[in-house]
C-alpha positions as CSV (number, residue, x, y, z in Angstrom):
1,X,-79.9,117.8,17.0
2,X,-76.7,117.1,15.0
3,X,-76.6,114.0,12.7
4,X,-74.6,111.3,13.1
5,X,-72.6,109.6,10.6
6,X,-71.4,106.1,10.2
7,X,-67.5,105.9,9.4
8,X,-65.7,103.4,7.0
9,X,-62.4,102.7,6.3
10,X,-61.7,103.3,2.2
11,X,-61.5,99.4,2.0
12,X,-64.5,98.8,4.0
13,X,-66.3,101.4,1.7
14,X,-65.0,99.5,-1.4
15,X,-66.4,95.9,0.3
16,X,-69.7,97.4,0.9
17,X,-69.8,98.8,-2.6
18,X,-68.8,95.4,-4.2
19,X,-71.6,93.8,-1.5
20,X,-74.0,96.1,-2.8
21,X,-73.6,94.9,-6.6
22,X,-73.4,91.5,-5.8
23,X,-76.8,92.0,-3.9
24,X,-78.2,93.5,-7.1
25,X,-76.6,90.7,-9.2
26,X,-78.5,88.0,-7.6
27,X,-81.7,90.3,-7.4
28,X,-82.0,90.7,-3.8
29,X,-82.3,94.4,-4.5
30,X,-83.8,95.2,-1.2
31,X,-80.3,94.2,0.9
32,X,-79.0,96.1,-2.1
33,X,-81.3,99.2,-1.0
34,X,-79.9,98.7,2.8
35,X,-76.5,98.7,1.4
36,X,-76.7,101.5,-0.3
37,X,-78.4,103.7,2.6
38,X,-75.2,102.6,4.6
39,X,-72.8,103.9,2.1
40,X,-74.6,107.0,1.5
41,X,-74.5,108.3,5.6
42,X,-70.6,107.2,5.3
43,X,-70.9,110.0,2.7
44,X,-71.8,112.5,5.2
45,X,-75.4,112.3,4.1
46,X,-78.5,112.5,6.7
47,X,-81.5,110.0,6.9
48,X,-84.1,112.4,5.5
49,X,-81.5,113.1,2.3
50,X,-81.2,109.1,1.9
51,X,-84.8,108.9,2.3
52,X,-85.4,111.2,-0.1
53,X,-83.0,109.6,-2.4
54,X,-84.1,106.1,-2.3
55,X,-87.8,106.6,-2.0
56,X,-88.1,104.5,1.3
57,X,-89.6,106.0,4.8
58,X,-87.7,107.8,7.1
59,X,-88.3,105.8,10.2
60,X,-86.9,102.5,7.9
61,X,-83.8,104.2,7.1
62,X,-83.2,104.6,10.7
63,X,-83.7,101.5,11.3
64,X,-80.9,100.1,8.8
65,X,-78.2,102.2,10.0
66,X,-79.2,101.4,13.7
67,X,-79.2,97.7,12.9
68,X,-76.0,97.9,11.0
69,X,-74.0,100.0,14.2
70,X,-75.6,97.6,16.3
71,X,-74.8,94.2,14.5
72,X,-73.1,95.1,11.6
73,X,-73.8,94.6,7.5
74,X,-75.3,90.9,8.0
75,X,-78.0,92.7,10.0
76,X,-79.5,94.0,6.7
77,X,-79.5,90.4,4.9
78,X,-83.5,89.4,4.7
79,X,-84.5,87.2,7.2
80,X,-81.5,88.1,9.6
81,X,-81.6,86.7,12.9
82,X,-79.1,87.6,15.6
83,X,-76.8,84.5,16.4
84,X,-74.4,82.1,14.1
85,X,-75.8,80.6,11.5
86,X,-76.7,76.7,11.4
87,X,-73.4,74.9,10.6
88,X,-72.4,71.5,8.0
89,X,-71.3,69.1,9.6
90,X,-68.0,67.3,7.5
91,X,-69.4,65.2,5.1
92,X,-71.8,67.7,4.1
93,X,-69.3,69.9,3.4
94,X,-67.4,67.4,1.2
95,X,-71.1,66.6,-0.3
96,X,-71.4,69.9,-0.9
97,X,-67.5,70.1,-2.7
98,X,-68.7,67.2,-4.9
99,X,-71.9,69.1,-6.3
100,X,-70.0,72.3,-7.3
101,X,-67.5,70.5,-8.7
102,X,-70.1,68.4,-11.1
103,X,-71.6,71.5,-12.5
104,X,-75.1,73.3,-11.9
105,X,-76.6,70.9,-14.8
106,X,-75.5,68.1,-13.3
107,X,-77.3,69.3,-10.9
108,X,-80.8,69.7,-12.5
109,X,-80.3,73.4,-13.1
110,X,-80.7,74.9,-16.9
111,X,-78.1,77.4,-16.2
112,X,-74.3,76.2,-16.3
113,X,-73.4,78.9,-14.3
114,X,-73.0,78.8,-10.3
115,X,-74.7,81.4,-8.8
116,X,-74.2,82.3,-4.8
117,X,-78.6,82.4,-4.9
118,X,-78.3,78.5,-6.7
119,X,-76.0,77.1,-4.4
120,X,-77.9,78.9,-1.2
121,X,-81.0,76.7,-3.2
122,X,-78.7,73.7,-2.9
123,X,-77.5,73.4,0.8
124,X,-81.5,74.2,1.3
125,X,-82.5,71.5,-0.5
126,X,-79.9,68.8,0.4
127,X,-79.2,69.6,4.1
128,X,-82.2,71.8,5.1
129,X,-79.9,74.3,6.1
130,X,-80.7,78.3,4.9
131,X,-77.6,80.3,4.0
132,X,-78.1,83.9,2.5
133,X,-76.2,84.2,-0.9
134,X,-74.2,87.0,0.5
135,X,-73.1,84.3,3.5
136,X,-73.0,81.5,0.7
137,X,-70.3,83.7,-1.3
138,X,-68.0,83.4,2.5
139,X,-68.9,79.8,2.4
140,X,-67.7,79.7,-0.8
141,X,-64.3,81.6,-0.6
142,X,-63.5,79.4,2.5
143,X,-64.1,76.1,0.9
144,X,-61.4,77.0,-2.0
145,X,-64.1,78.6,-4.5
146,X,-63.6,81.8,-6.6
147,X,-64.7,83.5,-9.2
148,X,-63.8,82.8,-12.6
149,X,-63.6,83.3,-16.0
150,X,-63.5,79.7,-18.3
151,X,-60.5,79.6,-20.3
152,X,-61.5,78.0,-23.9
153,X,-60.2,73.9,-24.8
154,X,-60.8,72.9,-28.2
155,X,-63.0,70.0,-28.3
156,X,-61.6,68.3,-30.8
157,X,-58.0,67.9,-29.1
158,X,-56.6,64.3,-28.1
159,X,-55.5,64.3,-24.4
160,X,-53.6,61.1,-25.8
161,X,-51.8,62.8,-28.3
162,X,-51.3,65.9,-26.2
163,X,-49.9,63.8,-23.1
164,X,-47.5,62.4,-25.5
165,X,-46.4,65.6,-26.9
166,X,-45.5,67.4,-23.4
167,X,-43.9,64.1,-22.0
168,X,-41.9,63.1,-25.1
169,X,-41.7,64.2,-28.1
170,X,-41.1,68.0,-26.9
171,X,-38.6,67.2,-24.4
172,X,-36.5,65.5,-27.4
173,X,-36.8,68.5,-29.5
174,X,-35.6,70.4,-26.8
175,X,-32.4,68.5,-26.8
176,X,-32.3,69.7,-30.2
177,X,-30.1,72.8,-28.8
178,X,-27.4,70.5,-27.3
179,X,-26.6,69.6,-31.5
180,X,-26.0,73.4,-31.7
181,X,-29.4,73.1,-33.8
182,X,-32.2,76.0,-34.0
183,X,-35.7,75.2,-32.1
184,X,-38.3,77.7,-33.8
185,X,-42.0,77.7,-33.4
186,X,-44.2,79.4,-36.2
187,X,-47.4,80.3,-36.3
188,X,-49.7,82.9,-38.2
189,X,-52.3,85.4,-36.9
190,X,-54.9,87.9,-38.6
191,X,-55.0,91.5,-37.5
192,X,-58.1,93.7,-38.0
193,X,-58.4,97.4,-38.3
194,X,-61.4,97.7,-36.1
195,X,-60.0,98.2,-32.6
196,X,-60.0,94.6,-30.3
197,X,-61.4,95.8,-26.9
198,X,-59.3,94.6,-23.2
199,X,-60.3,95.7,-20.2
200,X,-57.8,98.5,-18.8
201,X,-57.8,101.0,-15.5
202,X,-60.6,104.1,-16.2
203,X,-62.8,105.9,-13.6
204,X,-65.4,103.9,-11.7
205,X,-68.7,104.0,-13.6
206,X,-67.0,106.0,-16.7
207,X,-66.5,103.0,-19.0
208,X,-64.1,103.9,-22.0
209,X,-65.6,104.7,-25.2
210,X,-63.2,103.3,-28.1
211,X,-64.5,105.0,-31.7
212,X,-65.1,102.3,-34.4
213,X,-65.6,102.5,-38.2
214,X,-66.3,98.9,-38.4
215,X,-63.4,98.8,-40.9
216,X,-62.6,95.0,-41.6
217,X,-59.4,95.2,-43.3
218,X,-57.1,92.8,-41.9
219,X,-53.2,92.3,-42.1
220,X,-51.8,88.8,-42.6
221,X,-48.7,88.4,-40.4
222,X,-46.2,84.7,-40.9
223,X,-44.1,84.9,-37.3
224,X,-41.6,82.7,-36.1
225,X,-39.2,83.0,-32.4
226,X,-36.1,81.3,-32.3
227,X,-36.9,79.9,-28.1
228,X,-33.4,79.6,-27.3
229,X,-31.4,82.9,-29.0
230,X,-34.1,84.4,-29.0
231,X,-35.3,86.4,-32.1
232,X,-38.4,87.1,-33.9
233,X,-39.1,87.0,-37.7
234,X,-42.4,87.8,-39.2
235,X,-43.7,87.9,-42.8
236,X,-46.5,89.3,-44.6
237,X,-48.9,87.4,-46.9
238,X,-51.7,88.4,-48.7
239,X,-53.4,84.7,-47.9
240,X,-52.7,82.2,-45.6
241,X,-51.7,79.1,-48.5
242,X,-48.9,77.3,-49.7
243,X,-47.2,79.7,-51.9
244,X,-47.3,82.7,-49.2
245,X,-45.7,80.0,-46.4
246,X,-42.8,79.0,-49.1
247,X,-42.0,82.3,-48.9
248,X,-41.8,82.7,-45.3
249,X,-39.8,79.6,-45.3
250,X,-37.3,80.8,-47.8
251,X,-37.1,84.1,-46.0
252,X,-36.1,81.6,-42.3
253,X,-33.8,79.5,-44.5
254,X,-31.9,82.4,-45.4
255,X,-31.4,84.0,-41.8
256,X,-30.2,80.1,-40.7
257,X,-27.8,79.5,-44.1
258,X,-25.9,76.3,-42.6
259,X,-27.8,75.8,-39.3
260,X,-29.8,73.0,-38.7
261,X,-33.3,73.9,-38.0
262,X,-36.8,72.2,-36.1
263,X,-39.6,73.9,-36.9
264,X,-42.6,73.2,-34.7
265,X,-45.9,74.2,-36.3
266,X,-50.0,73.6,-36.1
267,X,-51.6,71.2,-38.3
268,X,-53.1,74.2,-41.0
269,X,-53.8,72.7,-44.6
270,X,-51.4,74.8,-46.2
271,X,-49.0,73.5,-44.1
272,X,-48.6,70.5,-46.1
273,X,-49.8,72.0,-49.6
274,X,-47.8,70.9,-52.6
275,X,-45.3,74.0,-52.3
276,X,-44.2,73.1,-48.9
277,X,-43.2,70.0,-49.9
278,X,-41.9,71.1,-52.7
279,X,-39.7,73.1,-50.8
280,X,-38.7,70.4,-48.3
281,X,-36.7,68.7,-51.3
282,X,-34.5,71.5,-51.3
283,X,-34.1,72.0,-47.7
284,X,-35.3,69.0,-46.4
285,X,-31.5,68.2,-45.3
286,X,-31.3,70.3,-42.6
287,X,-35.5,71.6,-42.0
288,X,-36.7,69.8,-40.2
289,X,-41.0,70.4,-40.2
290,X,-42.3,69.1,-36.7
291,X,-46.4,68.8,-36.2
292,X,-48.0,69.9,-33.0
293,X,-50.7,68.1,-31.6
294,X,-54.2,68.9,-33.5
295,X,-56.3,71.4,-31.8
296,X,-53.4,72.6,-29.5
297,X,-52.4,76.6,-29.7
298,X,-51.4,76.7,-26.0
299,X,-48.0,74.5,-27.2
300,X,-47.3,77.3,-29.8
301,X,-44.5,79.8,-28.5
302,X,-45.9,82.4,-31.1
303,X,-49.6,82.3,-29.7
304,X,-48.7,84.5,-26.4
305,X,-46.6,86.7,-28.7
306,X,-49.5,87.4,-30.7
307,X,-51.5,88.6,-27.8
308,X,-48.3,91.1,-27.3
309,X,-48.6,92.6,-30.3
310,X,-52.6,92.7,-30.0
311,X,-51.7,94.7,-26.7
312,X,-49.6,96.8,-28.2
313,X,-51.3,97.6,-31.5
314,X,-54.6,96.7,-31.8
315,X,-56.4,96.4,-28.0
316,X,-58.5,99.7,-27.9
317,X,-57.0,101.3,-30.7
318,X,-58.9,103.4,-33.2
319,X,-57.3,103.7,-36.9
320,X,-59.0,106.5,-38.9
321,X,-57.2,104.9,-41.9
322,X,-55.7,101.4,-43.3
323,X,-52.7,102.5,-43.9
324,X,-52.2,104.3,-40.1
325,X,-53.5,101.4,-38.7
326,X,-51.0,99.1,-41.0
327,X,-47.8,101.3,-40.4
328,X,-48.4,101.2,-36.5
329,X,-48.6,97.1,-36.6
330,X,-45.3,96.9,-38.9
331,X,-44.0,99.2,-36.1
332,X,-44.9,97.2,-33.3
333,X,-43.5,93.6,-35.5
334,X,-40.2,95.7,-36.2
335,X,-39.8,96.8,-32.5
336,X,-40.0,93.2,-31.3
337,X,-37.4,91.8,-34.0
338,X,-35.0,94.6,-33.1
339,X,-35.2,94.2,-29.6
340,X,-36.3,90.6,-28.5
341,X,-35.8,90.9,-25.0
342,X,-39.2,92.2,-24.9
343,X,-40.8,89.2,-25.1
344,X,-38.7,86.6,-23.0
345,X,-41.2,86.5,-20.7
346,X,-43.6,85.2,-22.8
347,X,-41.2,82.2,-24.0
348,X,-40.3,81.4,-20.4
349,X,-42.6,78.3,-20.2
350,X,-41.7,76.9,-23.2
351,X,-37.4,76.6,-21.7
């Protein structure tokens, strides 16, 4: 008797395999089992090879891939029953909107991560209604819900101050360029030799190997971009303190001889060391030293930039030496000085 295979689509085949590591995620490894027999018959192989291969009976692996022709993937979830599923009515739903919204320990959970198998736990326990997790994650996608990484927020940051910074004191800066004045934003950054790792395209289950020494020698880079012209100027120091910030300072008041100049920068100690304002009572006149909010990096022009040049010269980059690894960073500094244009995108939000 000749087998039969089931078909998929190459997206349907990539849904089932991302069905079959959620499954496995949230430790319901015998849908996960199902799953996989599905995916191995799409791959042209019989039920007594995918028997074989995941150690389960014959007759059961039958079974799956009859009850998945006949009803489709949800007829492999445990404790499927044919029909449509027991509904919320509108204010459970909005109930429901409210919890996920407060957090899983506001809940009473321990963990402060949502996870599809919690929430399932949740419309159990507040509506006596049963949801699979792999239904809950359509639930969830439909009510507005999706995946997500956290993006940090300093702790310490004053939504006061901050408010006051994006509503009126940068839009007056910004006016700045209607005196014919310069609007710079500096900033500093530490690089490391040891390679920063981001995530980038490789083969499925071949995950990039990136050699490391764990060399810690680091490269102390002073930048500055002039938002509206725009151009780039960086510095090297051997320290972040007063002394190596002077110099960066008298290397910007040379490039802008006459021009009158705002120079938005973080709250850093060195920042208001002795030196600087030493400095200021030479060039005071026309530099003008404006304070960001405390806590604040996402207002700093240069902070995107930074992540540039980490893309460029340090993400998944392997230096055998110090001095290869500080020639390519210069590189990458010089290359965005000469040519600007590069990084317009990143100043974008700050016009």
């Amino acid at each position: 008797m000749r087998p039969r295979f089931i078909h998929l689509s190459p997206k349907k085949a990539q849904e089932f395999s991302a069905l079959k590591r959620e499954a496995e995620r949230d430790g319901a490894h015998r849908v996960a089992r199902r799953l996989h027999a599905v995916l191995l018959n799409h791959q042209q192989h019989t039920s007594g090879e995918i028997a074989r291969l995941l150690e389960a009976p014959r007759s059961k692996v039958s079974l799956w891939l009859q009850k998945f022709q006949t009803d489709g993937w949800k007829a492999l979830l445990e404790g499927h029953r044919p029909g449509r599923p027991q509904e919320l009515n509108a204010a459970e739903w909005a109930q429901l909107d409210d919890i996920i919204d407060s957090g899983p320990v506001a809940y009473g959970f321990a963990s402060s991560v949502w996870t599809s198998p919690m929430i399932a736990q949740v419309i159990a326990e507040e509506f006596a209604v049963h949801y699979h997790p792999g239904h809950v994650r359509k639930v969830l996608k439909a009510m507005g819900f999706f995946v997500q990484r956290p993006r940090r927020q300093l702790a310490k940051a004053d939504p006061v101050e901050q408010d006051r910074w994006q509503r009126y004191t940068y839009p007056r800066l910004k006016k700045t360029a209607d005196r014919q004045a310069a609007l710079l934003f500096a900033d500093e950054a530490s690089f490391r030799q040891d390679p920063s790792l981001y995530q980038t395209w490789a083969r499925r289950e071949q995950q990039p190997l990136i050699p490391t020494t764990g060399q810690r020698n680091t490269r102390k880079i002073f930048g500055a971009v002039d938002l509206y012209r725009p151009k780039f100027y960086y510095g090297l120091g051997e320290v972040f303190e007063g002394q190596s910030y002077t110099a960066f300072l008298d290397g910007l008041a040379q490039r802008d001889c006459r021009q009158e100049v705002f120079l938005i920068q973080d709250n850093a100690a060195y920042h208001r060391a002795p030196e600087v304002r030493e400095w200021l009572t030479c060039y005071g006149h026309r530099f003008h030293l404006c304070p960001l909010p405390k806590y604040s990096p996402e207002f700093n022009a240069v902070e995107p930039l930074w992540h540039y040049v980490r893309m460029q010269a340090t993400h998944n980059r392997y230096y055998a030496t110090e001095s290869e690894f500080a020639t390519s960073l210069e590189g990458t500094l010089r290359r965005i000085a000469r040519q600007p244009s590069q990084i317009q995108g990143y100043l974008n939000p700050f016009l």
